[in-house]
N, C-alpha and C positions, 0 to 999 in steps of 0.2 A: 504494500500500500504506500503511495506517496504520502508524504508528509511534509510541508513547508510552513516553515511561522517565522514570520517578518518582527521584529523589534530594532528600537532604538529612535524613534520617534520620540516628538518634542515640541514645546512651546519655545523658538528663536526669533531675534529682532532681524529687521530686515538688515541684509551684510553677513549674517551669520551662518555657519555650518552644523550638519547632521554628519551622521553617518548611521544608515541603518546596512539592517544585517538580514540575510532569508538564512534560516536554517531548512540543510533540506536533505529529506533519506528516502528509501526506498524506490529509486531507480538508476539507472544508467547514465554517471554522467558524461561518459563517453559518446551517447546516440543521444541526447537530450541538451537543450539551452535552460537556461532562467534567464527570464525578462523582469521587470518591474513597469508596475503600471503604480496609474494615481488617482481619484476621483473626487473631483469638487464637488459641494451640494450642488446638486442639483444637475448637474454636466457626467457627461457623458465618459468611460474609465477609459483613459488613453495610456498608452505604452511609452514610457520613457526611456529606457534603455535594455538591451539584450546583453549575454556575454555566452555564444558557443564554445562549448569546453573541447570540441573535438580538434579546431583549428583557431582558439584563442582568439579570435575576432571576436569587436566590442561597436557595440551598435548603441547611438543613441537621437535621439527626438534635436532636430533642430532650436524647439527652446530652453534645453537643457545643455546643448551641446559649448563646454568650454568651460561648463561650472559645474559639471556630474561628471562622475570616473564610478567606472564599474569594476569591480575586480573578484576574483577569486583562490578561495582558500581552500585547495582539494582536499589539503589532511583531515581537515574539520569539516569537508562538504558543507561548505556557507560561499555565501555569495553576499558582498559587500556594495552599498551605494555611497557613494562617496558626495555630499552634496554643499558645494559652497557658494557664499554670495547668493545666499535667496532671498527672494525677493516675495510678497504676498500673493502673486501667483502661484508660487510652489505649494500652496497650501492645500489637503486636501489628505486621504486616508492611500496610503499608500500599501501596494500588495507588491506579493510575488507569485511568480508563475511558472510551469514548464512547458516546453513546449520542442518540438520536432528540430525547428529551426527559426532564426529572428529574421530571416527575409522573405522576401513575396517579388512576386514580378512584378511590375506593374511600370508601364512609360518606356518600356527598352530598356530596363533593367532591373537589377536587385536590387530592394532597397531595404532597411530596416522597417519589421512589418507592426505595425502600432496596434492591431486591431486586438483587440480581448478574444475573438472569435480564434484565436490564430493559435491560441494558448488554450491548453485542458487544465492540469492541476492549480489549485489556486491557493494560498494562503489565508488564516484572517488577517486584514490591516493592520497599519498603526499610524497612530494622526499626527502630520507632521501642522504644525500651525506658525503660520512667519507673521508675525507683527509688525504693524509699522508704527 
């Protein structure tokens, strides 16, 4: 049985950094990604960044891109979000996911694949909140 649980969420001012963490067992992370995704009230849960274990490509969302680092800890099977300089858009309950692979076709190429549909396993959240 999969099992993922996301911590390390927070109440931070705007400037400030997180780092949350997916703990994750019960499958292969050899054929499998973890993505994170995040969801505002009311809006819609988008995919923030991917990390494929198979060929260590790291995928992430253009409004996260250059202030989120994804990384991974195979001895512990976690997966790290690395998130600085947020801002109160960042705000919102944040998951993790597994999934086959973080890209999709689409335009003449792969791209990092955002969509919740794209991912099966899921974790419960944990609420990151940016203040300004």
């Amino acid at each position: 049985e999969v099992q993922l649980q996301a911590s390390g969420g927070g109440l931070v001012q705007v400037g400030g950094s997180l780092r949350l963490s997916c703990a994750a067992s019960g499958f292969d992370f050899n054929e499998n990604v973890i993505a994170w995704f995040r969801q505002a009230p009311g809006q819609e849960r988008e995919g923030v960044s991917c990390i494929d274990f198979a060929n260590e490509e790291t995928y992430y969302a253009d409004s996260v891109l250059g202030r989120f680092t994804i990384t991974s800890d195979n001895a512990k099977n976690t997966v790290h979000l690395q998130m600085n300089n947020l801002t109160p858009a960042d705000t919102g309950v944040y998951y993790c996911a597994t999934g086959l692979t973080c890209t999709y076709y689409i335009g003449g190429y792969y791209r990092f694949d955002p969509r919740a549909l794209a991912y099966d396993n899921w974790g419960q959240g944990t609420q990151v909140t940016v203040s300004s």
